[in-house]
N, C-alpha and C positions, 0 to 999 in steps of 0.2 A: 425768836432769834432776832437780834439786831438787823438794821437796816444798812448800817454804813459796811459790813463786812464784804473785802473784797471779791470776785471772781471770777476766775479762769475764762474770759471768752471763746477759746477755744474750745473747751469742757467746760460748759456750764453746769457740770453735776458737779465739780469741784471747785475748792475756793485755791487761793493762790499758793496757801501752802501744802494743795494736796488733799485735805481733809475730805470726806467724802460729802456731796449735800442732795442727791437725787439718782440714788444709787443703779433707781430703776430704767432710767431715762436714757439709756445707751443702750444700742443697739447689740445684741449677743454676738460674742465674740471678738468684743473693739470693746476699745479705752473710749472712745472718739462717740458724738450722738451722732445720730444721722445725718447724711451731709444736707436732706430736704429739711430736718427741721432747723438747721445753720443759716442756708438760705432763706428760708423766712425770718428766722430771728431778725438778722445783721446782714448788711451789706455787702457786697466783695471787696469793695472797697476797704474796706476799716485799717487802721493803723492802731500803732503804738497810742494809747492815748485818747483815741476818738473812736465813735462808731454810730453808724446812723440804721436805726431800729425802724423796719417797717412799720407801715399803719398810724404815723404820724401826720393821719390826714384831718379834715375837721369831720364832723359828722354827718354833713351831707352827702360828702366824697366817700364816708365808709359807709352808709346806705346805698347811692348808687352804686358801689362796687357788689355790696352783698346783691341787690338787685341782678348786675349781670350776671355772677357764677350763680347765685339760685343756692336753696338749699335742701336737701333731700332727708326729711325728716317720716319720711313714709316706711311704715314694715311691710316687709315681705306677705303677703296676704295667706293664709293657710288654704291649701284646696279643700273644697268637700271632703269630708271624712267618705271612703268610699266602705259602707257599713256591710257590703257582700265580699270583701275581700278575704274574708276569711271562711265565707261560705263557697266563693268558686273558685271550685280548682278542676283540673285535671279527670278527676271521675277517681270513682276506685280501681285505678291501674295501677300496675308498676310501678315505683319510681322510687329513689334515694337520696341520700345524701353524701356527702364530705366533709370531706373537707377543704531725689532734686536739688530744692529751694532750701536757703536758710530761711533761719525762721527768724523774722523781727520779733523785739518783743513786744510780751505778752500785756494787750490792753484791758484793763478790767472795767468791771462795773457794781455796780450795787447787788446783793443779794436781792433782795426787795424786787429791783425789777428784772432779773435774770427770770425770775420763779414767775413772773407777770408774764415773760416772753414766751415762757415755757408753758402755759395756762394755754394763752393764745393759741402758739402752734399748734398744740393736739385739738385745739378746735377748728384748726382749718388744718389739719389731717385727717379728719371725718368723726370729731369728737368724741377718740378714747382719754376719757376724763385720765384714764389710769395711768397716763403718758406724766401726769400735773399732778399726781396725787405720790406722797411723801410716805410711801410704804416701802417699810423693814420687811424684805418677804424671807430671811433668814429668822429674825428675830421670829414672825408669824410660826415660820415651820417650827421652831423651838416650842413656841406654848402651843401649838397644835400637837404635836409629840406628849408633850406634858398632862396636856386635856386625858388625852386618848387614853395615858396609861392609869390615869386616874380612873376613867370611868370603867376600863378593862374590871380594874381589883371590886369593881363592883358585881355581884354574883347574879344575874339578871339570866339562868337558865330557865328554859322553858318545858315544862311546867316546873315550878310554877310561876315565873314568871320576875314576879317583884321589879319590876319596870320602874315604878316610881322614886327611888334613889338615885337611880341612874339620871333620871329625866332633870333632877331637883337640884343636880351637881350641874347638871348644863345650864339650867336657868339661869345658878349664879354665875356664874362666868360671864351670860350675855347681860345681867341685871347692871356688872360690873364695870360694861362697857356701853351704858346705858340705853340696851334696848330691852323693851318690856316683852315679858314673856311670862308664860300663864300656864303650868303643873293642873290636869286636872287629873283624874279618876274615873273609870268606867266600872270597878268594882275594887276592895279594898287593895291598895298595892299594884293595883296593874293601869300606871303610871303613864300619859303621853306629854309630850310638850308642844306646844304651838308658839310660834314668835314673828314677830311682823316685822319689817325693815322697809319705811315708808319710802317710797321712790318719789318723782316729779307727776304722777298720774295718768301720763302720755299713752297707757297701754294697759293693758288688763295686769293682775299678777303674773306673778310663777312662783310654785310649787317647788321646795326642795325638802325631800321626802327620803328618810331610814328607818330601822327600827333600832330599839333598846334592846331585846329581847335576843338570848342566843341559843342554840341548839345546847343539848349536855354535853358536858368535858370529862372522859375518865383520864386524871390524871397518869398513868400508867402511859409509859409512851413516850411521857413530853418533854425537852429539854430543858422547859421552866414551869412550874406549876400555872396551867391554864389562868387563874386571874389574878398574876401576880405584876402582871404589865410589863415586862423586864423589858428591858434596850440591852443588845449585845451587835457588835457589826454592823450597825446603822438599822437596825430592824426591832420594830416592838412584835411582841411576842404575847398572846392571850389569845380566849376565845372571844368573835367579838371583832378582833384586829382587821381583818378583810367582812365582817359580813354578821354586823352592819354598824357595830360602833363608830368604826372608822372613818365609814362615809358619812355618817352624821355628825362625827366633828369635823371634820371638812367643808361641810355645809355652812357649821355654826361656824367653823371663822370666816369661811367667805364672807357672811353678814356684819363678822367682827371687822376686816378688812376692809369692805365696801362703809362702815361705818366712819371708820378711821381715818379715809380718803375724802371724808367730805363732800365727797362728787356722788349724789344717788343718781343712780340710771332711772329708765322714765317709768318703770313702773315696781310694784310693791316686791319685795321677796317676802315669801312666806314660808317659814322653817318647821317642818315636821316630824318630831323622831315618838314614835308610838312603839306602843308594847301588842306583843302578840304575833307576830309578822307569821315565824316560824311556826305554827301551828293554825293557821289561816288567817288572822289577823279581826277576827268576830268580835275581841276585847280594844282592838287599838284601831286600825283602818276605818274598820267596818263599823264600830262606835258614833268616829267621828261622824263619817258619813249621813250617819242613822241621824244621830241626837244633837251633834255639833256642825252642822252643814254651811254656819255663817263662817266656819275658820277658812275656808274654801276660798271666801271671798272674789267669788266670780274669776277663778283663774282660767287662763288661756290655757296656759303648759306645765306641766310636770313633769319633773328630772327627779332620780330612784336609782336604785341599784341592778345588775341586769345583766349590762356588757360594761366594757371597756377599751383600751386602747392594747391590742394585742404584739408581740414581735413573731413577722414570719421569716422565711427563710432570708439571710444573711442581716438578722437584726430590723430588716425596714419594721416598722411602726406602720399598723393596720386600727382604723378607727371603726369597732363597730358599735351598733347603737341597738337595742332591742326594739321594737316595734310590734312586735307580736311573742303568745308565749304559748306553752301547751298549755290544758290546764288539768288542773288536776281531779281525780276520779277516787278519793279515798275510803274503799270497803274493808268491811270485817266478814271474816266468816266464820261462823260458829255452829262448830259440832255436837250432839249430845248424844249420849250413850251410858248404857249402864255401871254405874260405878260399884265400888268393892275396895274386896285386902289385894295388894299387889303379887300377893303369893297363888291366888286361884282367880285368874283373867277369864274373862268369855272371852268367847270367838271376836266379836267386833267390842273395841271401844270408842269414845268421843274422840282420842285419843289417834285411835290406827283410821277410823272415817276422814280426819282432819289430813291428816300425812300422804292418804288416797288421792285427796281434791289437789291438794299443792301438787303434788307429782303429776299428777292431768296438765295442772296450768304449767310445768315446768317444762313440759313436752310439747307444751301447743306452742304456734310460732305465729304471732301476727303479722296478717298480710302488709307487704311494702305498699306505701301511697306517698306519694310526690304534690303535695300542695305548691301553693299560687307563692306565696311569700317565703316557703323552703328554697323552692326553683327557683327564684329571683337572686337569694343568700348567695348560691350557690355559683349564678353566674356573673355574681361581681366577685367575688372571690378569684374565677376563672383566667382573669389576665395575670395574678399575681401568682400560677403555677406554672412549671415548663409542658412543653409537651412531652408525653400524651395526655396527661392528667387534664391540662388545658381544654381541651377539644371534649373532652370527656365531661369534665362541668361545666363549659357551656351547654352541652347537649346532654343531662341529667338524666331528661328522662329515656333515651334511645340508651345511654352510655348502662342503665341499669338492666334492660333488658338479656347483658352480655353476665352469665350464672357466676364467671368468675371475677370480672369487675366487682359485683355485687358481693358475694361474699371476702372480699378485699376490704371492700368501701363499710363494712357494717362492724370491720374486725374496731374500730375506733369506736368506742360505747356512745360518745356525742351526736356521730354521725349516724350511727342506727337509732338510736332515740329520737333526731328528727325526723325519720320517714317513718316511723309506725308507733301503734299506741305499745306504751309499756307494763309492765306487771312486777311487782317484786316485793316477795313479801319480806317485810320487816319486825312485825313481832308477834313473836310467841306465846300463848298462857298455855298451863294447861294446870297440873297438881301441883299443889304446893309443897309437899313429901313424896320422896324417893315410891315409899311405900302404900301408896293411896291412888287407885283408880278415878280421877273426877270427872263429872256428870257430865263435864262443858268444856272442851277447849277451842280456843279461838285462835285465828292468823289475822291481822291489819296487811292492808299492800296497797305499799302506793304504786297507783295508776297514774300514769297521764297518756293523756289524749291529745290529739292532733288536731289542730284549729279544724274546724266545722264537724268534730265528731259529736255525735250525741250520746249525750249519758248512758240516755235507759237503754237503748242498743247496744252499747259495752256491757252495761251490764247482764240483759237480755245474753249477748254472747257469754260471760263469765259463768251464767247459770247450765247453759249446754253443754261446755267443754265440761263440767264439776257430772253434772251425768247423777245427781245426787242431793233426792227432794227434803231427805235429813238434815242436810248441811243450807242452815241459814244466810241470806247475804245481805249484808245493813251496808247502806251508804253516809260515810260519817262527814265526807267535805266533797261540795262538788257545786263548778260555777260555771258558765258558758265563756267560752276563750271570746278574746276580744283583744283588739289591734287600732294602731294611731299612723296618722297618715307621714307617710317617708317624705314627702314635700315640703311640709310647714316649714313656718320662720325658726325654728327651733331647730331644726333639719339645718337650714339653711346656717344658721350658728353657730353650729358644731363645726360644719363645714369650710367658714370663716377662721374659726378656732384650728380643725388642722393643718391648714396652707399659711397661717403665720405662726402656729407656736409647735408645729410636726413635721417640718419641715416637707407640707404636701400629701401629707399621708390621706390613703385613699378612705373613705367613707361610707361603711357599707351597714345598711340597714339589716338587723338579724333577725332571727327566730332564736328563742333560748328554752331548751327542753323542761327549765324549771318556769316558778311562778312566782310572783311579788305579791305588793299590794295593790298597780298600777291597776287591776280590774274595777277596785272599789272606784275609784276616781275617772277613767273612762264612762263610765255607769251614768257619771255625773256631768259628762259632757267637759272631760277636761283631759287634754291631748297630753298621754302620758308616756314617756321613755327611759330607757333603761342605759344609763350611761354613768360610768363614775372614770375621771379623767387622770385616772390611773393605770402607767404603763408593769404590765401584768406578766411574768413568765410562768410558764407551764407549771413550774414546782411551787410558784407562788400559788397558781391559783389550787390546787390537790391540797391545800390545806385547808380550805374549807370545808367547812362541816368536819376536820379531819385532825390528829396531833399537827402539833405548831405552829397551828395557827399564827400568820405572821405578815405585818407587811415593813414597807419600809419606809425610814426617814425622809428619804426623797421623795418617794411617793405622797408625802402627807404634806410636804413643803408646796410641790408642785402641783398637787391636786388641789391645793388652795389657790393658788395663783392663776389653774386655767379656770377654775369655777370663776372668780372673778372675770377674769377673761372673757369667758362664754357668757356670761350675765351682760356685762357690758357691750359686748357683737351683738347679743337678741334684742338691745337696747334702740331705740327709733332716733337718739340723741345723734 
């Protein structure tokens, strides 16, 4: 863009006829940029014609100034991972969950140094490069929109998976906006991406981490066929859309964004979208980990999908962040018994043994426990209810002891899945014809467990309630729960992130009853969380795993803009 072109000193994001030139540089809700970065730009002084630009000192006078204000380029130090946190809690008790003047005229000056002025200031506003940096976050949301629907129409369900199309269509995109990125393979078709976005080196990386991979979509149901990507009412529509496409285009243009702006923060982004998540992640997470441990590249933090930005009552905006997760306990149980023609049945089948055990466990009821990190969830949640509820989740554990509290508090499926382990089974085998007794039928059920449960003890119990040495019990996925410290500098960012772009909203570390991949990478000694910067309603989130899967336009505009955001707050710059 030319030099000589005029510009508004008044609104230095526009030129004199209006035209728009730093769209982002204004304060939300005003025409007008801030009145602090006016005052550092230009004078009070200024007229018609003239204007005198701070920092036209010589070079020793802007050393000894930088000298006296000092410059605070230190992070927030992360406290010891406290690695019992999720072994101590409470004991096996009780416990639950919840939920004038005219105006002279107008002086102008050069573009060239308007955009200098403006460089400066966000460096003595505490170095949000993103103040300086010349980002369309309209145009952004438009090809983040576009990305997304593209990679939806890609058929990436699990099993079996076929990850690597999906993975190969993101590369180009980032290839396009020339950062390198590398398509590998952990077995034919099942596809991760890794891509690096080199920062200043000032700090360890971070991790931004989704998968490819989706649950099955029986079309039946749906108001657009599952991978068709459709936009209708400002909302794309596929399976994929919320979990976890979504958030992995999101990712990939915050690096597209953060590239565009010129201004890298002080340490590396590393962009992960792997295949397999949905089925435990042994092909995609758990690969890299294994065989590809240098993608990692000694990161501090990782950001994944988990929680989000909730609305509670009267719309306020609630920040929660995962930190801890159950995990999960996946067994099969397998009946045998004598098979035959379905016309002359014996007394017992594989069939009526299998039906016996389910009905056991559908009768049993696991005991309530109140963990360290539940009761925590719980009592920051507590000032954002009225009373009585209030007094009641501060005081969780005393408020469960009352039979009908409790059974109140557990009628919400969320909230009874955080206080006790769960059972439920999912699929069925048994004869392939109506008419055909088979030797073998089996039930899968997912379990999960509550941070510090132990496996073989559930399962130990699963074998007692079944009462039934016929019926086999295989353990098909099963990992030790594991948790990141609510302190760290990445805490602290999000933090930052709510009080300027949420208008304050509160902050609350969670427990989330499902699982990610964030285990593999805890394992690994890398501070993992579960946050996508996406404001979530009730009906939005019930599409997951579920028809219509859906999210929205705005969501994918904005969610790119706080992930930049948030990258640049954890930034030491």
């Amino acid at each position: 863009m030319p030099c000589g072109e005029p510009v508004d000193i008044e609104n230095p994001c526009r030129t004199t006829d209006g035209s728009a030139m730093l769209g982002r540089h204004r304060s939300r809700g005003s025409n007008r940029p801030p009145e602090s970065l006016l005052s550092i730009c230009f004078s009070s002084n200024t007229t018609a014609g003239q204007f005198t630009a701070h920092g036209q000192e010589t070079d020793e006078e802007i050393r000894k100034s930088r000298a006296r204000r000092g410059v605070n380029k230190s992070v927030r130090p992360e406290a010891a991972p406290d690695e019992d946190l999720l072994a101590r809690e409470r004991g096996k008790r009780r416990g639950m969950l919840l939920r004038g003047m005219t105006r002279p005229s107008r002086p102008i000056l050069t573009r060239c140094f308007a955009r200098a002025a403006l460089v400066v200031a966000a460096a003595l506003l505490g170095g949000d490069a993103s103040l300086a940096a010349d980002l369309d976050w309209r145009r952004l949301g438009s090809e983040t929109t576009e990305v997304l629907a593209d990679v939806i129409r890609i058929d990436t369900q699990n099993p079996p998976g076929g990850e690597t199309a999906a993975a190969n269509a993101l590369a180009r995109k980032l290839e396009a906006e020339g950062i390198r990125a590398e398509v590998f393979e952990s077995s034919p078709g099942r596809g991760s991406l890794h891509a690096r976005l080199p920062g200043s080196g000032g700090a360890p990386p971070v991790i931004l981490l989704a998968h490819l991979d989706v649950v099955p979509a029986d079309p039946r149901g749906w108001r657009f066929p599952p991978f068709s990507g459709a936009l209708e009412h400002g909302y794309v529509y596929g399976r994929g859309a919320l979990d976890a496409k979504g958030v992995a285009v999101v990712e990939l243009m915050a690096l597209v964004a953060l590239k565009r702006s010129g201004q890298p923060i002080d340490r590396d982004v590393i962009l992960l979208a792997t295949a397999d998540e949905e089925t435990g992640g042994k092909a995609g997470a758990g690969w890299i980990v294994q065989h590809r441990p240098e993608l990692l590249g000694n990161a501090e933090y990782l950001l994944t999908e988990g929680d989000h930005i909730h609305l509670a009552h009267g719309g306020r905006k609630v920040v929660q962040v995962a930190v801890a997760e159950k995990t999960p306990c996946w067994v099969k149980l397998i009946a045998r018994g004598e098979g035959g023609h379905g016309s002359t049945p014996p007394a017992q089948t594989a069939v009526t043994r299998l039906i016996r055990a389910l009905d056991k466990l559908r009768r049993y009821r696991t005991g309530v426990r109140l963990v360290r990190p539940v009761e925590e969830y719980f009592a920051a949640l507590a000032p954002l209810e009225r009373e009585p509820l209030r007094s009641k989740l501060a005081h969780l554990s005393e408020a469960l002891e009352d039979p009908a509290f409790l059974a109140e508090f557990t009628r919400n499926p969320r909230q009874n899945a955080l206080i006790r382990n769960t059972m439920t089974p999912t699929v069925l085998e048994g004869s392939p014809k109506t008419n055909v007794i088979p030797e073998d039928a089996s039930a899968q059920l997912d379990c999960r467990l509550l941070p510090g449960e132990r496996p073989a003890e559930f399962l130990a119990l699963l074998r007692e309630v079944i009462a039934d040495e016929t019926i086999r019990v295989e353990t098909l996925l099963s990992f030790p729960a594991s948790s990141s410290d609510s302190t760290s500098g990445l805490m602290a960012a999000i933090r930052k992130l709510a009080a300027t772009d949420l208008g304050g909203a509160p902050v609350i570390p969670s427990v989330i009853p499902g699982f990610t991949d964030s285990h593999y990478f805890r394992d690994h000694g890398v501070a993992s969380y579960g946050f996508v910067p996406f404001v979530l309603s009730e009906d939005d989130e019930k599409t997951v795993h579920g028809i219509n899967e859906r999210v929205s336009v705005e969501n994918l505009r904005d969610g790119v803009r706080r992930l930049v955001a948030l990258l640049r707050a954890l930034s030491t710059r």
